[in-house]
C-alpha positions as CSV (number, residue, x, y, z in Angstrom):
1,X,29.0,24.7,-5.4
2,X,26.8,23.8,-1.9
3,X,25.8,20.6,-3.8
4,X,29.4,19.7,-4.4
5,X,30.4,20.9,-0.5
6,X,27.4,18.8,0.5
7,X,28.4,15.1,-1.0
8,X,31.9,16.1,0.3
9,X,30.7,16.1,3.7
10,X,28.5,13.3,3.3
11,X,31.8,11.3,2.3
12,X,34.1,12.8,5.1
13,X,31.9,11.9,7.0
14,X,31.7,8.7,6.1
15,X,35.0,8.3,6.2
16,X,35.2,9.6,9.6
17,X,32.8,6.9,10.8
18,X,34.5,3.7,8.8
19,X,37.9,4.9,10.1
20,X,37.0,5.7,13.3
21,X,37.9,3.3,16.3
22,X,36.7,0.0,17.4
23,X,35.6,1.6,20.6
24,X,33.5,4.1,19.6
25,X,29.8,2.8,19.2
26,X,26.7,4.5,17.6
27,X,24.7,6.7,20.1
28,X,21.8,7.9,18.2
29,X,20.3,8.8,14.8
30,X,18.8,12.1,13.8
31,X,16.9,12.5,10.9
32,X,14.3,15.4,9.0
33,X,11.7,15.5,6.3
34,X,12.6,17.7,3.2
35,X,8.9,17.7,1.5
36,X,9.4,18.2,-2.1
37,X,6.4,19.9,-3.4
38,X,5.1,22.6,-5.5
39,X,7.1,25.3,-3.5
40,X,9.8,24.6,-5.1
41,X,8.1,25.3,-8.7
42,X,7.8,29.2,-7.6
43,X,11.0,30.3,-8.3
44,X,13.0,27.6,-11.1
45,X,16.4,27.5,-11.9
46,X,16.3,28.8,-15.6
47,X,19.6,26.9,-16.6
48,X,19.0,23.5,-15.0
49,X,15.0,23.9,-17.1
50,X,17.2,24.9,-20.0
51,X,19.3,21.7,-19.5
52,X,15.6,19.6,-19.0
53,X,13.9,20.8,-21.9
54,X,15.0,18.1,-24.9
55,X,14.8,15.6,-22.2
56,X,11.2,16.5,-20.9
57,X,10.1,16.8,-24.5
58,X,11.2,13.1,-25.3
59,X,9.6,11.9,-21.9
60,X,6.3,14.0,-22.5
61,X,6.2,12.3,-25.9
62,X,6.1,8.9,-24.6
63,X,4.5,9.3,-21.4
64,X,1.7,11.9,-21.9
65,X,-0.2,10.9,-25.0
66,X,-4.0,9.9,-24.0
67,X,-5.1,6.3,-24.0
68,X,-8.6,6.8,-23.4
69,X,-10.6,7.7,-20.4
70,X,-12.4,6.1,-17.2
71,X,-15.4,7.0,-15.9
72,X,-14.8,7.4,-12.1
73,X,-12.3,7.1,-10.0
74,X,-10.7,3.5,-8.9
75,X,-8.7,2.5,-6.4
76,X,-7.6,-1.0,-5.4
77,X,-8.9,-3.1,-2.4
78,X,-9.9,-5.8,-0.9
79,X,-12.0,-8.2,-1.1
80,X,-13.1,-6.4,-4.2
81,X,-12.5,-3.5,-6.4
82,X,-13.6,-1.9,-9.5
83,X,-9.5,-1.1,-10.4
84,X,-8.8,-5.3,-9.7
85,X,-12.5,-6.2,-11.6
86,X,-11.2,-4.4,-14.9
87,X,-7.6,-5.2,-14.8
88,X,-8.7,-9.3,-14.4
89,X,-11.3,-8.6,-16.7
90,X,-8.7,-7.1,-19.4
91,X,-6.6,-10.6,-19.1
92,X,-9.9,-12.0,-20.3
93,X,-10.2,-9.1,-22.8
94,X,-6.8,-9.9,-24.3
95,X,-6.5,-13.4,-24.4
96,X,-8.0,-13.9,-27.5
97,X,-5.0,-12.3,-28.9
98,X,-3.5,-15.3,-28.2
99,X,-5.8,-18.2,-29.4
100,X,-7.0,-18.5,-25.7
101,X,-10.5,-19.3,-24.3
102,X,-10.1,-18.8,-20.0
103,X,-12.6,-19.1,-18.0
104,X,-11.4,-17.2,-15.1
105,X,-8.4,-14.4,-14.4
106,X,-6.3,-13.5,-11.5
107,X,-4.7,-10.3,-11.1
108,X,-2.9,-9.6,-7.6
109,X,-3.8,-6.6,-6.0
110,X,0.3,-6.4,-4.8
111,X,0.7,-5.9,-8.7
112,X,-1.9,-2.5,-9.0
113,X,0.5,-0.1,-7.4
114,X,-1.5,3.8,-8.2
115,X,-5.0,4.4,-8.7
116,X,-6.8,5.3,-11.9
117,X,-8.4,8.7,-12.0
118,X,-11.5,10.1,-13.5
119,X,-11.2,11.5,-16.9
120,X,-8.1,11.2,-19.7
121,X,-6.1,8.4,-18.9
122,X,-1.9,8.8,-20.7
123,X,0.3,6.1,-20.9
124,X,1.7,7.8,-17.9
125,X,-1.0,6.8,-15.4
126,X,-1.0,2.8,-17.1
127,X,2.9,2.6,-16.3
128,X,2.4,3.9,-12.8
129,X,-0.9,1.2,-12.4
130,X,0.9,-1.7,-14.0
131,X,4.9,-1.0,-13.5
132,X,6.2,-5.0,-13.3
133,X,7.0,-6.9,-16.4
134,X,4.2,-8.5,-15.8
135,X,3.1,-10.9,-18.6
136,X,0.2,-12.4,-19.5
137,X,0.1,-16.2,-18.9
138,X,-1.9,-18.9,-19.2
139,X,-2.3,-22.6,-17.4
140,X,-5.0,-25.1,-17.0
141,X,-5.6,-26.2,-13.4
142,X,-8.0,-29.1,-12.0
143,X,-11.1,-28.2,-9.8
144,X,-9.4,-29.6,-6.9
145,X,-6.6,-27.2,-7.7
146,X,-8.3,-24.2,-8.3
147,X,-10.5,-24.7,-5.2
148,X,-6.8,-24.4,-3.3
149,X,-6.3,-21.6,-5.4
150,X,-9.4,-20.3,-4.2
151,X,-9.0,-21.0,-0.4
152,X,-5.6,-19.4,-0.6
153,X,-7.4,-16.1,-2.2
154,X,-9.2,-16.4,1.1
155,X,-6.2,-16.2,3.1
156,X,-5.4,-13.1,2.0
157,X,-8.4,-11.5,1.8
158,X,-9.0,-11.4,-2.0
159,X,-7.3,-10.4,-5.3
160,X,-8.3,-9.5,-8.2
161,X,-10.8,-12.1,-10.0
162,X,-12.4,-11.5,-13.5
163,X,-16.6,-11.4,-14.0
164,X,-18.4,-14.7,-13.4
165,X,-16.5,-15.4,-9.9
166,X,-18.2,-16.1,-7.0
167,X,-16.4,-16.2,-4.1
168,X,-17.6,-16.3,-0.1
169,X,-15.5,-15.9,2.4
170,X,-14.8,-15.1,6.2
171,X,-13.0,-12.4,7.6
172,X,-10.6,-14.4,9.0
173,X,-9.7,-15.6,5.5
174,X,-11.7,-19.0,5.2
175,X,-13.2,-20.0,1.8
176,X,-16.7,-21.0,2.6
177,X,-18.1,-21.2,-1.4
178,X,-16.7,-21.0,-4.9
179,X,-18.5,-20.7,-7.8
180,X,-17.6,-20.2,-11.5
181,X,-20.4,-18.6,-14.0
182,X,-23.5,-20.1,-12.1
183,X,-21.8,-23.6,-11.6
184,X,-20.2,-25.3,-8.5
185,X,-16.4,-26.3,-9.4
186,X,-16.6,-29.6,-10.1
187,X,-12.8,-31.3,-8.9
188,X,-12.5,-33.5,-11.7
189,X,-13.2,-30.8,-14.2
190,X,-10.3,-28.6,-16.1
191,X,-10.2,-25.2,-16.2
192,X,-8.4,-22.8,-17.8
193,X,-6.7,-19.6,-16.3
194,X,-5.1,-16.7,-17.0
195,X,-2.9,-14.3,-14.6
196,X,0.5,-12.9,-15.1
197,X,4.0,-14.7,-15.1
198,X,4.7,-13.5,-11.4
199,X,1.6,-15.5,-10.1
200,X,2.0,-18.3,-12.5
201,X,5.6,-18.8,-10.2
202,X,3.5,-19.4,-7.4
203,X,4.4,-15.9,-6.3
204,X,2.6,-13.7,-3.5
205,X,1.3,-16.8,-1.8
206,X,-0.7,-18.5,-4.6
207,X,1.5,-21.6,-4.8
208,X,-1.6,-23.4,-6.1
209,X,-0.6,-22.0,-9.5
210,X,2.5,-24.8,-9.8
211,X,0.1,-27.5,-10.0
212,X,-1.4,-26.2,-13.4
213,X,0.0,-27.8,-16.6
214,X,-0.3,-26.6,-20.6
215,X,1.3,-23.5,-19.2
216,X,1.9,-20.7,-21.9
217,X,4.2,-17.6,-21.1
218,X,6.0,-15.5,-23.4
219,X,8.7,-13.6,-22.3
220,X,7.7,-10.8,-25.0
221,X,8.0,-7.3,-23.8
222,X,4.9,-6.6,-26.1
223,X,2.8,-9.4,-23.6
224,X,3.7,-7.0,-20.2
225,X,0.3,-5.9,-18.5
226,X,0.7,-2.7,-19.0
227,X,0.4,-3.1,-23.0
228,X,-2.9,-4.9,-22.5
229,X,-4.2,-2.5,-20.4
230,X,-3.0,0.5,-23.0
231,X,-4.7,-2.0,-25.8
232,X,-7.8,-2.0,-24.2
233,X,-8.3,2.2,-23.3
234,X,-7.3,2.6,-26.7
235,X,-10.0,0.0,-28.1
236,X,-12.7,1.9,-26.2
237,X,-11.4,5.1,-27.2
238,X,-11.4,4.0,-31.1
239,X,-15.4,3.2,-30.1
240,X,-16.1,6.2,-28.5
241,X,-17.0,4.7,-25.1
242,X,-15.5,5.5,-21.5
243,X,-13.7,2.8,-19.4
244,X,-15.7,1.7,-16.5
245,X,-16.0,-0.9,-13.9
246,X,-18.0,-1.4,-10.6
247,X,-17.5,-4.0,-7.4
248,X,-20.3,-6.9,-8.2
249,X,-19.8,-8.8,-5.2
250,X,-17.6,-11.1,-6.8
251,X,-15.7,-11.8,-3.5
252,X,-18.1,-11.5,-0.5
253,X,-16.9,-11.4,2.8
254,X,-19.6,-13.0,5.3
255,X,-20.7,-11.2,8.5
């Protein structure tokens, strides 16, 4: 009944407000914090948990099964992180999936929205990681092109970049040397990427992505980030072997 009372007098108010006259102006806003925590565990409603059950057995059944498990902590950042290092490095991972041979993989740190903790890892902790629809994509881009790629990685102070990048920059975002698996980018050369459909728009400020061509992106829900990253826990788990991943120093900011 208080709940019912409650969106009642949120509408009368409303109301109040929308009909009120011209002349009246807005004077102020108040506002409060209701933290919703594990206080409000201590004593449940048994008919509204009674109401949840069939429903939290479904979403347990989906969201709680165990993918595999990661050796430390990880936590995006930049320049560099080991959560960014081993979700680019995954796009490398699963690219052969699709009859693709890139040399290098881009995966924006705006696109890692929750850390990874140490231990079991359930579908659950991918979906809040990787939440987009994300696909995997794939484009091949000129040296000259990917050096502006590079430069406007820079800018923003890094993103994720998969093993064999070598990146210097300044902290005032200036590129001041790419390399790519020991070798200087040659401008005339062709390289290809992979990323995810978002950045493959030009998205997040890496327009240099429209100049590639050859692009490949399936709209497939089974190509979403997310599923890659699932594939890949559970292909370690099948192995026996823990998920892990460091900060190598492929972006370097110089003092």
């Amino acid at each position: 009944m208080r709940k019912r009372q409650l969106v009642y007098g949120v509408f009368a108010t409303l109301m109040l407000v929308s009909c009120a006259p011209k002349h009246y102006q807005l004077t102020g806003v108040e506002r409060t914090r209701i933290i919703v925590d594990s206080r409000y565990d201590q004593n449940p409603d048994q008919a509204a948990a009674r109401f949840m059950a069939p429903y939290k057995r479904v979403n347990d059944s989906i969201m709680a099964p165990v993918m595999g498990q990661v050796a430390h902590n990880m936590h995006p950042q930049r320049p560099e992180s080991d959560l960014s290092n081993l979700l680019s490095d995954i796009l490398i991972w699963a690219s052969k999936d699709y009859n693709e041979e890139p040399v290098l993989a881009i995966y924006n740190m705006g696109g890692i929205r929750a850390d990874l903790i140490k231990g079991n890892v359930t579908y659950e902790d991918i979906l809040s990681v990787a939440p987009f629809e994300n696909k995997i994509s794939f484009t091949t881009l000129t040296g000259e092109s990917l050096m502006h790629l590079f430069q406007q990685i820079a800018h923003k102070g890094g993103e994720g970049v998969s093993k064999g990048t070598e990146l210097v920059i300044t902290k005032d975002g200036q590129l001041i040397s790419a390399r790519l698996h020991g070798q200087e980018i040659d401008p005339q050369a062709e390289y290809r990427v992979t990323t995810i459909h978002y950045l493959l728009e030009g998205n997040d400020g890496l327009t240099a992505f429209t100049e590639g061509k050859d692009n490949v992106a399936s709209q497939d829900a089974s190509n979403n980030s997310r599923y890659l990253i699932m594939n890949y826990f559970k292909d370690k788990q099948s192995r026996g072997e823990v998920v892990d991943a460091q900060i190598e120093g492929r972006i370097k900011v110089k003092e």
